[in-house]
Wavefront OBJ file of the C-alpha trace (Angstrom):
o trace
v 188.560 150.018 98.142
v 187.321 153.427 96.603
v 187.351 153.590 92.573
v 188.675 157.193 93.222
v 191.481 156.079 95.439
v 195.044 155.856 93.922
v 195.299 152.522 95.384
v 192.593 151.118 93.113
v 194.297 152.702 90.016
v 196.870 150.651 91.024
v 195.289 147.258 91.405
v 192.671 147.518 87.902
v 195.618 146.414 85.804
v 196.694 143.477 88.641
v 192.639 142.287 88.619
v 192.583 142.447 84.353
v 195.666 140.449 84.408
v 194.613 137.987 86.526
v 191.500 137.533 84.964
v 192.521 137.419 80.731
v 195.553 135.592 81.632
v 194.542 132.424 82.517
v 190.999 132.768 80.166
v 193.527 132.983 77.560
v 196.030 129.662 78.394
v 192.296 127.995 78.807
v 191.606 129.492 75.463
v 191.576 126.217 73.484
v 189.616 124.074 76.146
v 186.391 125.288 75.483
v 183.685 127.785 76.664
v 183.410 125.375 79.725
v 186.562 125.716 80.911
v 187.157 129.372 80.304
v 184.033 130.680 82.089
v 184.709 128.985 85.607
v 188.446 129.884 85.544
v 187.427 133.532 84.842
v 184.074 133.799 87.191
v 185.958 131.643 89.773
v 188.981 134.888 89.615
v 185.935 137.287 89.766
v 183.964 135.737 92.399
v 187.728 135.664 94.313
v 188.193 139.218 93.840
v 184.856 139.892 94.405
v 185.083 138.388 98.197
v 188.596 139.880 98.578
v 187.056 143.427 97.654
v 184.301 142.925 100.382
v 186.846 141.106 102.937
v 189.370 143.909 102.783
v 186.220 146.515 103.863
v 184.582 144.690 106.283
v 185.769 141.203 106.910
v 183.209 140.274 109.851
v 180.360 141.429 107.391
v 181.415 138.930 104.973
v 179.842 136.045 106.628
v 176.440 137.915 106.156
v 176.662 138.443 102.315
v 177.120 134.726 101.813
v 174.198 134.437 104.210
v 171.370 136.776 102.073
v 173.571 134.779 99.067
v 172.575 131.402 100.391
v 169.150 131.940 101.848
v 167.970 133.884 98.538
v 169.631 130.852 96.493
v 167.948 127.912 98.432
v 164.316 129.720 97.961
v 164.977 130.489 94.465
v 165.605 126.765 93.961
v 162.548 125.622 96.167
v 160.520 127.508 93.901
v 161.153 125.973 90.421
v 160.700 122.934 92.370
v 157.413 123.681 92.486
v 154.775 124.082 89.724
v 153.527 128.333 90.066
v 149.881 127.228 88.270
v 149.303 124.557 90.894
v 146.482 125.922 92.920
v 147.130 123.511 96.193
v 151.077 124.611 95.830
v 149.728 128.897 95.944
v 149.390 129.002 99.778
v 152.910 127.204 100.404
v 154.190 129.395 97.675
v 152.888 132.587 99.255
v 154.408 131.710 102.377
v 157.378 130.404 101.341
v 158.245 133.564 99.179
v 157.272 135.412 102.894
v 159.810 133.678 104.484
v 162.590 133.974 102.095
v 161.932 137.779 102.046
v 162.148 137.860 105.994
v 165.151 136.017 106.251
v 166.852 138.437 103.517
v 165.570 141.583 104.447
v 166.556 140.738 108.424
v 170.056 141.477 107.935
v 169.071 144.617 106.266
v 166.562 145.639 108.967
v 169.155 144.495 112.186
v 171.645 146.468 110.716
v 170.333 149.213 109.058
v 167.265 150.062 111.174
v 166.809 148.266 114.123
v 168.337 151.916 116.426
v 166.372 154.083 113.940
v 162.867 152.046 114.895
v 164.414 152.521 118.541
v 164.410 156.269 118.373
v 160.855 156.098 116.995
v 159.805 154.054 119.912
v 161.527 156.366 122.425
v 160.050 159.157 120.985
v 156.116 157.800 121.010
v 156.911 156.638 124.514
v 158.309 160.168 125.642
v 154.739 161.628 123.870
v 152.850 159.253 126.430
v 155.123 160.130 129.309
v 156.966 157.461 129.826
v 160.805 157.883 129.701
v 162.242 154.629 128.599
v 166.017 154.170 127.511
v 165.883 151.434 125.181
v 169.520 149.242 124.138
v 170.800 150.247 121.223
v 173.632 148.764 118.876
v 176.696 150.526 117.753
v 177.099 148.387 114.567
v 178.138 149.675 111.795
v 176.081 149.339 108.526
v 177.429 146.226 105.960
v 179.034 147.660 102.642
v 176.513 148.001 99.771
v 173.839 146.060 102.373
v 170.827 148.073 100.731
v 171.643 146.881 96.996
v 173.408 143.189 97.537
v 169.878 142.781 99.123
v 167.771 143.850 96.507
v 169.457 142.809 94.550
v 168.957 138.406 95.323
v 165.599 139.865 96.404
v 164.768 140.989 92.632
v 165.877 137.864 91.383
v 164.689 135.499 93.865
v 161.170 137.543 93.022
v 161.724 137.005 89.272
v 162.134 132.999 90.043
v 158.889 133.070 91.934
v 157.024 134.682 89.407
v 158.579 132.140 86.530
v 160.008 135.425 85.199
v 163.275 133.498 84.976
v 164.819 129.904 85.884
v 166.542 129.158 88.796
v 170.095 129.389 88.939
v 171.606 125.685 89.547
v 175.416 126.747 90.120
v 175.809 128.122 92.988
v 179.368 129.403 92.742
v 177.692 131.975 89.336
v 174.685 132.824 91.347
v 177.360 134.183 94.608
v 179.051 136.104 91.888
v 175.953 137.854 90.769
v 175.044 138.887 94.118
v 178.956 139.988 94.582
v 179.821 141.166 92.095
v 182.991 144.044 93.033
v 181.897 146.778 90.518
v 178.792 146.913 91.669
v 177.826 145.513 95.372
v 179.205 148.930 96.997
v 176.929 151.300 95.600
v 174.944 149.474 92.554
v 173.478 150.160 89.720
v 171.024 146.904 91.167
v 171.311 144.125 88.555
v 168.260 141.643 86.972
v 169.304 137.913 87.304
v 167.637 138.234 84.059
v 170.545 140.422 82.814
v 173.901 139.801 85.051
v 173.298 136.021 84.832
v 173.329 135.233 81.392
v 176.627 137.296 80.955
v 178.246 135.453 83.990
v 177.884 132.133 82.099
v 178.391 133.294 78.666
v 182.285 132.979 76.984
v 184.370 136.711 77.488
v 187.815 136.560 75.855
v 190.143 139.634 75.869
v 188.064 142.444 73.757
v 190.049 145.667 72.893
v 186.471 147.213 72.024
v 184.784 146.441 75.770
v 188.523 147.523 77.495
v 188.596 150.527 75.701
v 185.181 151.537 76.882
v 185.204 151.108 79.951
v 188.704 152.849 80.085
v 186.647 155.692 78.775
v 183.641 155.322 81.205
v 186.126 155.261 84.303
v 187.933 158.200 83.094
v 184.907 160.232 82.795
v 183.707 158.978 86.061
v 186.388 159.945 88.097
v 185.981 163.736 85.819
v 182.208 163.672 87.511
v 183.217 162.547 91.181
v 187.033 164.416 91.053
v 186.212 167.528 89.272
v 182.944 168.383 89.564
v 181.392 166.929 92.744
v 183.785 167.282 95.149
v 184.465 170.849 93.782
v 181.067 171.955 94.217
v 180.612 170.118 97.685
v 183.463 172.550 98.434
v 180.806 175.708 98.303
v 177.491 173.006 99.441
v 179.259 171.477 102.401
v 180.496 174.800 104.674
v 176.677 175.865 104.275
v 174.860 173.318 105.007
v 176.857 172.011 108.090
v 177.026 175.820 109.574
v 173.668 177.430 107.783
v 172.719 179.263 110.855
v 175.149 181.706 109.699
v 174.590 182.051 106.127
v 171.892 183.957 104.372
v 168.999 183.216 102.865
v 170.656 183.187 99.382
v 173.689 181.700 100.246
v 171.821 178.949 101.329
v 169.737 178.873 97.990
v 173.194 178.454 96.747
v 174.130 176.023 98.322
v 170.964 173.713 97.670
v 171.818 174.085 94.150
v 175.378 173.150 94.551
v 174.301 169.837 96.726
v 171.979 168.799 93.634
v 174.956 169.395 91.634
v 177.559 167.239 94.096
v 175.203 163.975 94.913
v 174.258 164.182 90.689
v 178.577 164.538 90.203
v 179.117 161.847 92.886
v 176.475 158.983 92.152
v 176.509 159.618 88.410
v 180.293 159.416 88.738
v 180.393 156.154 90.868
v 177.770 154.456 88.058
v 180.050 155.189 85.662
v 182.996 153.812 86.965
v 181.217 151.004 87.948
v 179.899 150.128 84.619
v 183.345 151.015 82.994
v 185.516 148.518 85.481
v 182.306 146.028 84.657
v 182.236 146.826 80.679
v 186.874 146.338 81.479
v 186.017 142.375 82.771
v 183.686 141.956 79.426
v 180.109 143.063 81.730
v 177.379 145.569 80.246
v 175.852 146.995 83.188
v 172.759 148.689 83.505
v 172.442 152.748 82.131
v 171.851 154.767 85.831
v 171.519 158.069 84.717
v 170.490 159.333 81.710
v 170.897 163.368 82.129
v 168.051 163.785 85.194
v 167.931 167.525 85.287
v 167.077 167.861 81.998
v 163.563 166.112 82.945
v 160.584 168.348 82.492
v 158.601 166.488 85.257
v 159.231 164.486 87.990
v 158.194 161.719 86.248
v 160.612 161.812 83.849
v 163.329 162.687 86.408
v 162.558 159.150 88.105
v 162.893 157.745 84.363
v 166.435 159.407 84.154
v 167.849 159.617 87.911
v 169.232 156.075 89.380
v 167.490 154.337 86.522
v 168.125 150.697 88.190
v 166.334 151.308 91.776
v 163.715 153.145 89.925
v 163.304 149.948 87.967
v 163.309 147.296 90.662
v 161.084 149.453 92.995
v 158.422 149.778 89.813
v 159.070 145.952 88.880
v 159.218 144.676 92.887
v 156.943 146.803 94.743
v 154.655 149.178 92.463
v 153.288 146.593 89.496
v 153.032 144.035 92.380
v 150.720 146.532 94.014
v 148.185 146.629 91.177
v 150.189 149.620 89.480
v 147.590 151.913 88.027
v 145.123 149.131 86.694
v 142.540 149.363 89.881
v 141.424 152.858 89.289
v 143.182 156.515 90.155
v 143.115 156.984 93.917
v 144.863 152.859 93.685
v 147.650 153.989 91.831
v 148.229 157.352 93.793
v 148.300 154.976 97.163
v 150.908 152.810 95.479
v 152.946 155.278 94.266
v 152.855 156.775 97.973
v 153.459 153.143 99.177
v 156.355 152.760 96.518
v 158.772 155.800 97.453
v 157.954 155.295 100.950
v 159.902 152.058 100.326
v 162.519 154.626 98.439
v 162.580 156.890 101.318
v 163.317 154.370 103.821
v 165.661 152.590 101.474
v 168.218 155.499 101.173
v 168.533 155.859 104.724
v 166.872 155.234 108.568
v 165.913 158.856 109.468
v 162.813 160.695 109.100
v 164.454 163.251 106.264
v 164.549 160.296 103.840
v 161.064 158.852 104.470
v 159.860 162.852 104.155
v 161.972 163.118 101.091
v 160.452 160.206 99.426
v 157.104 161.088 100.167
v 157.316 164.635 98.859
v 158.690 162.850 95.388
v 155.192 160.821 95.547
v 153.072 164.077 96.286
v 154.647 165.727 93.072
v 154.275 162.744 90.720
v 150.409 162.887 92.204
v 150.133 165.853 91.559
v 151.559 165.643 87.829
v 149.017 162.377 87.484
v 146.308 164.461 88.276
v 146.657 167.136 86.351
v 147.944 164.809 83.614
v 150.568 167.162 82.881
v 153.225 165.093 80.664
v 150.396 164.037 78.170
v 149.923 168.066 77.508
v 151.452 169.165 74.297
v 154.056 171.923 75.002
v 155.849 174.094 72.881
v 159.670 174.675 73.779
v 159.258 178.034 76.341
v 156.681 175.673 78.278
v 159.108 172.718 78.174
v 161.898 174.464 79.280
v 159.590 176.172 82.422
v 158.778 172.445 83.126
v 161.884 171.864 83.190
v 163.489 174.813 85.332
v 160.423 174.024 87.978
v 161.017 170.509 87.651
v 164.507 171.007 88.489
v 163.284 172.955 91.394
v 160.904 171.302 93.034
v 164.065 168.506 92.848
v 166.216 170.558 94.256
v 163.599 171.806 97.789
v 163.244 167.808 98.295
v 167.072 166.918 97.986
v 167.457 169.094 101.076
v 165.539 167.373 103.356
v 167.567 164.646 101.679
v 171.007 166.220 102.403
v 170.139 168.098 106.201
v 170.196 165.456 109.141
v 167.550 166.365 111.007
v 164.033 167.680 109.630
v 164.079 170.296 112.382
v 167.005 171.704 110.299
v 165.789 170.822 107.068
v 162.720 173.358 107.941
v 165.239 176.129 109.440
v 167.305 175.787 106.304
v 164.427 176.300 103.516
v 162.682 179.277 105.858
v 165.867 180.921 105.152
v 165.768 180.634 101.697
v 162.090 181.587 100.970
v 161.906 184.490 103.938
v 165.473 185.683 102.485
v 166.997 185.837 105.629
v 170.226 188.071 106.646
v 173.366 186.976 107.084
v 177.304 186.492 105.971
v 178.064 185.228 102.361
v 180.354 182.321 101.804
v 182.997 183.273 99.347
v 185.259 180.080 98.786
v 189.016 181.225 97.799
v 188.871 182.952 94.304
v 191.233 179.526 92.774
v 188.369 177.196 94.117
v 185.596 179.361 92.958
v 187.375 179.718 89.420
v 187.866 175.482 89.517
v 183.896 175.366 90.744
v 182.695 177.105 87.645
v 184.588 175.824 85.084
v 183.589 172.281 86.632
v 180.045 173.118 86.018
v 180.232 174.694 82.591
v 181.903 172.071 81.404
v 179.475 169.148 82.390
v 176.642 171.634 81.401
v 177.918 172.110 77.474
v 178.396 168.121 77.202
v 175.164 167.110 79.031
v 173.340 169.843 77.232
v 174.483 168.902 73.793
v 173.878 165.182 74.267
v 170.977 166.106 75.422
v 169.852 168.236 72.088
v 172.145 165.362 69.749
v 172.756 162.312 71.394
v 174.779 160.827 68.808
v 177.522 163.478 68.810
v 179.962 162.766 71.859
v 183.788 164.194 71.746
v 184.985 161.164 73.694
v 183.619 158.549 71.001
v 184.063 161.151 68.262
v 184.796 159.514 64.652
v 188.117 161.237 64.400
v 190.887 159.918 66.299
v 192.992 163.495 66.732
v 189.976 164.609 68.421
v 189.229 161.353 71.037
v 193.077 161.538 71.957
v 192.879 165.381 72.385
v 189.589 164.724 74.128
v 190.992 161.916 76.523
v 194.136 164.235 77.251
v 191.928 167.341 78.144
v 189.773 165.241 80.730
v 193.471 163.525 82.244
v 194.746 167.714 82.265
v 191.120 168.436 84.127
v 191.330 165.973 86.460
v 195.055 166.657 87.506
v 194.650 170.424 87.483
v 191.298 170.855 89.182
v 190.282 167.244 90.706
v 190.133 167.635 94.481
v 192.485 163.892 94.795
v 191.361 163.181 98.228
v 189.996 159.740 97.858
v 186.510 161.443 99.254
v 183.625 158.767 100.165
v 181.343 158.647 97.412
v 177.796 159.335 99.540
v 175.749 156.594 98.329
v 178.359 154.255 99.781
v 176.116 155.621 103.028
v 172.826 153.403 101.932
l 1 2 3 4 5 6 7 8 9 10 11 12 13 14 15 16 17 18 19 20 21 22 23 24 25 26 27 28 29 30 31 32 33 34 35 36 37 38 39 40 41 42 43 44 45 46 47 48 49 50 51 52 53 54 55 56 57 58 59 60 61 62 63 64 65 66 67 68 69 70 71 72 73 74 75 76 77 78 79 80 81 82 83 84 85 86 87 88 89 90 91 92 93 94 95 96 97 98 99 100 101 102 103 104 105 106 107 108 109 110 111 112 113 114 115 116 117 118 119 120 121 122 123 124 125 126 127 128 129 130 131 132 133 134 135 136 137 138 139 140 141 142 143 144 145 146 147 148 149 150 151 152 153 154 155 156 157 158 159 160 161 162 163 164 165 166 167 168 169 170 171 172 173 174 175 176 177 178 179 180 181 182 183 184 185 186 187 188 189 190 191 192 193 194 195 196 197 198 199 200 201 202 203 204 205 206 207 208 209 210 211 212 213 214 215 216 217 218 219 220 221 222 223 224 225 226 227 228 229 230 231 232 233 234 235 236 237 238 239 240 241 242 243 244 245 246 247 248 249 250 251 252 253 254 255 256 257 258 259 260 261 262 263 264 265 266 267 268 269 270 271 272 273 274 275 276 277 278 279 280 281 282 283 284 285 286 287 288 289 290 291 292 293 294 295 296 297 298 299 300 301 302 303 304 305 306 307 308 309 310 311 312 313 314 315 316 317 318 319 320 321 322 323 324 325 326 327 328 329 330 331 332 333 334 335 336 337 338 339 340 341 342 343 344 345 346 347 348 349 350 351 352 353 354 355 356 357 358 359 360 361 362 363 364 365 366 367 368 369 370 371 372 373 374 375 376 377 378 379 380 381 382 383 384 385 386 387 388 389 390 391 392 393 394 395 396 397 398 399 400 401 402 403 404 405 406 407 408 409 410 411 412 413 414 415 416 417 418 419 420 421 422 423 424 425 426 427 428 429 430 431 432 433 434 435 436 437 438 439 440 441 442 443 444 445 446 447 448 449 450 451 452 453 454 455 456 457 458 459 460 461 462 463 464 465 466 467 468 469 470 471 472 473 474 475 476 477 478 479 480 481 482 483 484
């Protein structure tokens, strides 16, 4: 179930019920007590949430759940400094990674390796059909995965202990506000919440009230009313001109930031509801002035894992410049392919590494810069984001190319002009998230919707409700990186 469906609205208070009710009967029998009634209701609704989506697919989260557990255990079985235990180790950890990346790799990319192999085989002149699968991709596959990847890692490395119950650790991989579409947890982090005591707390429920609500603004309002001018271009561009199209590019950046952003947020404020802190996932990413930065700010908790799991692990940049600029290429090829099995993603992901090369080399965020140079980094930064997201966005690089030719040979052709009402909606959506995201930006303290003065919160809290009822597009639209 969608957070931006009516039908979830619905359900919240149900789930908060059934979880504080029975933490508070339990309330005088001790942490014990109250932390497996309540993580024994989560871990319920958690399976329920997943079951009601995809109930076949079920049987394979408990599967990466079990096989990441079992390792995870083997390994603080075993002592990491023993030098006759390194080899098994090694190829232990191999096989645990195998056997929980296989569902991903079946799944996700077993037709898209299929088309490759067509493809090299048509180059050599052979014309081979090969069998392909008509599955459909597991809910939140790509994050429940690394997700018990990350932590079985972090067991392996002695970053953490193993988990012993195995009822908290199926809950951590499950977890409903987050296994759709992240942010990607550390067992480090999720755990020690999961087994800590959470009574009712007015504070936590009124925040995440707060977070959700300003959410569903992002995804309601302001993504899917911008998608409304990005989505007739790109899916008929042949027709649109060269500006139009520039346009349009802009107004995708602006949906998938409105859409993800949106989803973290609701996430975090159903999580921060059930007495969870989740994970920060965006931190105002077109403000960055490099690319750099904009991986600092932009899905903060993939950017994370892929820097903890895949880039440090590498050797980082501690063997020398031309080391790191291969890791970082090896790194967001691993984003690339991540976010989706098609040659646009893998492209998109490399282009992201050839920037942040290019930024190494020339060492660019360690130059001083006064605030007309910043805010050049910035507009080119925001650029250069912008040219990769449409490989990111087009589904084929054949019309990824045709699209950007049009832009930079400024190519003829009609001008979409959505009806004056959604055009009027479209840019008071955008000024809107511009003047708050530009003012936290400048003072992060100040914020109208935690403001010290109650008249203004309520008036705030009303205006956003008045927003989303007026302008919000209340289609129960797929939020895209349900898609990866």
């Amino acid at each position: 179930m969608l957070f931006n469906t009516f039908g979830f609205l619905r359900i919240i208070p149900v789930i908060l019920f059934v979880y504080y009710l029975p933490m508070q009967l339990c309330k005088s029998r001790g942490n014990v007590l109250l932390n497996r009634v309540g993580n024994t209701v989560l871990l319920t609704v958690s399976y329920a949430f997943f079951f009601y989506n995809q109930p076949v697919y079920t049987l394979l989260l408990f599967g990466v759940t079990l096989i990441t557990y079992l390792f995870a255990r083997i390994f603080a079985s075993m002592q990491p400094d023993a030098s006759h235990l390194r080899r098994r180790r090694f190829w232990l950890v191999t096989a645990g990674c195998v056997l929980a990346l296989l569902p991903l790799a079946l799944f996700k990319y077993y037709n898209f390796v299929l088309d490759l192999s067509e493809q090299f085989l048509g180059m050599l002149g052979v014309a081979r059909q090969l069998p392909h699968t008509s599955w459909i991709v597991p809910l939140g596959i790509s994050f429940f995965t690394f997700q018990a990847l990350g932590y079985m890692w972090d067991v392996y490395y002695a970053r953490i202990s193993a988990e012993r119950n195995f009822a908290d650790y199926m809950l951590f991989v499950a977890f409903f506000p987050q296994i759709a579409s992240g942010p990607i947890s550390k067992g480090a982090d999720l755990l020690p919440q999961i087994k800590s005591k959470r009574t009712v707390d007015w504070s936590d429920l009124a925040a995440g009230m707060k977070l959700l609500l300003w959410g569903y603004f992002l995804k309601a309002v302001f993504a899917d009313r911008v998608a409304m001018f990005a989505n007739p271009v790109f899916n008929q561009y042949e027709y649109f001109s060269g500006a139009t199209c520039f346009i349009a590019s802009i107004m995708y950046s602006l949906q998938i930031y409105g859409d993800f952003a949106g989803y973290s947020l609701m996430a975090i404020g159903v999580a921060r509801m059930l007495g969870f802190h989740l994970i920060n996932n965006f931190l105002r990413p077109y403000f960055s002035t490099s690319i750099g930065e904009f991986w600092r700010r932009w899905h903060i908790s993939l950017s994370t894992w892929l820097k903890d799991y895949v880039y440090i692990p590498l050797g980082g940049n501690r063997r020398g410049r031309l080391r790191s600029y291969i890791n970082l290429f090896v790194t967001f090829l691993v984003s690339g392919i991540w976010h989706g099995a098609n040659l646009t993603f893998v492209f998109w992901g490399l282009l992201h590494a050839v920037f942040q090369a290019v930024e190494k080399f020339f060492n660019v965020s360690k130059r001083p810069a006064g605030r007309f140079i910043l805010i050049l980094r910035m507009t080119v930064t925001f650029l250069l984001v912008n040219f990769a997201w449409i490989f990111f966005r087009m589904p084929t690089f054949k019309g990824a190319c045709e699209f950007i030719a049009k832009i930079f040979t400024f190519a003829p052709g009609q001008a979409f002009v959505p009806p004056v009402s959604d055009m009027v909606f479209i840019v008071c959506a955008i000024l809107i998230v511009f003047i708050k995201e530009l003012t936290e930006e400048m003072r992060p303290q100040f914020t109208l919707i935690n403001h010290n003065s109650a008249v203004v919160r309520v008036a705030t809290y009303l205006a956003i409700v008045f927003a989303v009822l007026l302008m919000g597009v209340l289609d129960s639209s797929q939020f895209i990186y349900v898609n990866f």
